[in-house]
N, C-alpha and C positions, 0 to 999 in steps of 0.2 A: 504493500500500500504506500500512496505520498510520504513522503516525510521531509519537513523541511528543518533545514539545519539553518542558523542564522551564527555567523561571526562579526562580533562587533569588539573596536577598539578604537583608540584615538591614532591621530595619524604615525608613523612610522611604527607601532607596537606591532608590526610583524603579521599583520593579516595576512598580506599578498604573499610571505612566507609560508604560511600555515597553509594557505587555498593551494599556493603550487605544491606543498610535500604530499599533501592529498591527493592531490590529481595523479602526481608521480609515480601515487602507490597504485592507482587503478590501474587493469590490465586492458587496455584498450582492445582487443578483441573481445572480451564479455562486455563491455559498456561504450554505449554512447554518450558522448560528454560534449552536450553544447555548449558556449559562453557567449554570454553578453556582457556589454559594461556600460554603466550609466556615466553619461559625459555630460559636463555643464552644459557645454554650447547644443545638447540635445534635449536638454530639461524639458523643453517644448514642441519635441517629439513626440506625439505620442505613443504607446509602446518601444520607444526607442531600444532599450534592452535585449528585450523579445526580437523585435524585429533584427539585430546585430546577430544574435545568436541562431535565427534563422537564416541570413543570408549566409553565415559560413556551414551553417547545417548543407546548406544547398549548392555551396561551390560556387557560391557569386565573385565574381572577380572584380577587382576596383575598376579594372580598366572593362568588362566584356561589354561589348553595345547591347543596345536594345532587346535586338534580335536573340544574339547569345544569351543575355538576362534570361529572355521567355524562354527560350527552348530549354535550358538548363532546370530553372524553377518549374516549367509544368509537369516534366519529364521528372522529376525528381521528387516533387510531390503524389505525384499517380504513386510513382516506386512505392512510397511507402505506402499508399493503400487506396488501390482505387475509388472509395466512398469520399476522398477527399476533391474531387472534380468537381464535386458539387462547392465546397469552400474558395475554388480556386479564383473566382472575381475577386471575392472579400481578400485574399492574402495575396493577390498579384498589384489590388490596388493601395492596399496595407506596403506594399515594397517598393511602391512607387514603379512600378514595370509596367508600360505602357502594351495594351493586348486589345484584341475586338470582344472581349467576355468583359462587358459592363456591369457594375452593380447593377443589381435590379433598382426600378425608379421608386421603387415604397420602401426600399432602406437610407432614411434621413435620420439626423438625432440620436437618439436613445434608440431606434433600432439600428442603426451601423452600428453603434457602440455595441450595442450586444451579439450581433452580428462577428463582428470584430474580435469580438473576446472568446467566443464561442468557436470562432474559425483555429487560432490562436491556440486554444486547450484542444482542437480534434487533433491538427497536424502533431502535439505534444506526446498524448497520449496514443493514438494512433501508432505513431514510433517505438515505442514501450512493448508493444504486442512482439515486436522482432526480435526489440535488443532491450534490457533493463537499462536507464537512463538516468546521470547523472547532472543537471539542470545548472550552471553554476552562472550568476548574475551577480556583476562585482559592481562596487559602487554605489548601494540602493541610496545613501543618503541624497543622490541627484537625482533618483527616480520621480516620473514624470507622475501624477496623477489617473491617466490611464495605464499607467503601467500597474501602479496600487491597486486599482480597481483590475486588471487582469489577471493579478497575481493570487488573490483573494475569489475568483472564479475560478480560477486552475485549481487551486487547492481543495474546491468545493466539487468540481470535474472529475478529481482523478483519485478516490479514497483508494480503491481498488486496481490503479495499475504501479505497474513498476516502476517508480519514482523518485527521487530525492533531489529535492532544492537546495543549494547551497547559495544563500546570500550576505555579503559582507556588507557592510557600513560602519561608517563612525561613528562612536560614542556620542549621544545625543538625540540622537532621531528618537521624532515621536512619531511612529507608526504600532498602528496595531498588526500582531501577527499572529494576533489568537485567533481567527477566526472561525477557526478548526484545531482541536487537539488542544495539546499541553503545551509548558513552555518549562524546558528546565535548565537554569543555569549552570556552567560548570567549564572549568577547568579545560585548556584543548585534552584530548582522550587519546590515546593511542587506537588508532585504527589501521588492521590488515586488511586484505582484501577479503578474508571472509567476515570479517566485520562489518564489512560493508556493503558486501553482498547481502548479510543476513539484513543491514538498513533499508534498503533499496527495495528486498523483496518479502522483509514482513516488520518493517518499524510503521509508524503512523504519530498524527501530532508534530510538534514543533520543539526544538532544542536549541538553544543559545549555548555558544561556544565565547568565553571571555578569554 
């Protein structure tokens, strides 16, 4: 089930050290391990995160045209699972990838936004069904307000798939992250890979790493 891991510190107390010995330890052929990172100059991005962590999920390249963009992101979306054709407006317009598959004209407001978030948790979770999934968003203290409100849907989306969020921030943020589960302070833990295995594929709730 989900589980999300929260590391929080003040700046240079070694988050970014702690995220990478972690990652270090995963075996990248058992897990997929997307990253995103919240940037100031994207605060007002919305899903900025999400969206970062997706483009490299998908092999987008700084430099591919247009063309390249689409054909890489549709193709790669199907991959993981056909039922996602139907999301593909909402996450090709989310990526800013110019296509002839328009939103439909009755998603404005509050329904794009749900739309959006919902498209967002299938591609997530969807993924999970192949490979167990490690979710790793650095930065949240620059998180955008849809990204909050996305993050807090995912978590509500995916009790039962293969999961685990890792999100860092600086000491201060007031965000809630209880929205789901528990929340337990402690200590960084020593974790193997079957530690973390057994996280991914039966913790649930929420866990602060100081």
């Amino acid at each position: 089930p989900c589980h999300l891991f929260t590391i929080e510190g003040q700046p240079g107390m070694g988050k970014s050290r702690l995220l990478h010995e972690f990652l270090h330890s995963l075996d990248r052929q058992q897990f997929s391990v997307p990253q995103g990172r919240c940037q100031p100059l994207g605060s007002d991005t919305p899903y900025f995160p999400f969206l970062d962590a997706l483009s490299r999920a998908l092999a987008l390249g700084e430099h591919d045209s247009h063309v390249e963009e689409l054909k890489k992101a549709t193709a790669n979306i199907k991959q993981i699972d056909p039922s996602l054709e139907t999301s593909l407006p909402v996450l090709l317009h989310l990526l800013a990838i110019p296509s002839d598959l328009p939103i439909p004209a009755h998603l404005t407001g509050e329904g794009l936004r749900r739309a959006a978030e919902e498209a967002l948790a299938a591609v997530i979770t969807l993924a999970t069904t192949n490979q167990p999934m490690v979710l790793v968003i650095e930065d949240w203290h620059w998180s955008d307000p849809a990204s909050q409100s996305a993050l807090r849907h995912l978590r509500r989306r995916a009790p039962s798939h293969r999961l685990m969020i890792v999100v860092s921030y600086r000491t201060g943020l007031d965000v809630d992250f209880e929205q789901t589960g528990d929340s337990t302070g402690r200590s960084p833990p020593d974790r193997d890979k079957h530690d973390t295995e057994h996280s991914v594929q039966g913790g649930s709730g929420a866990e602060t790493v100081r």
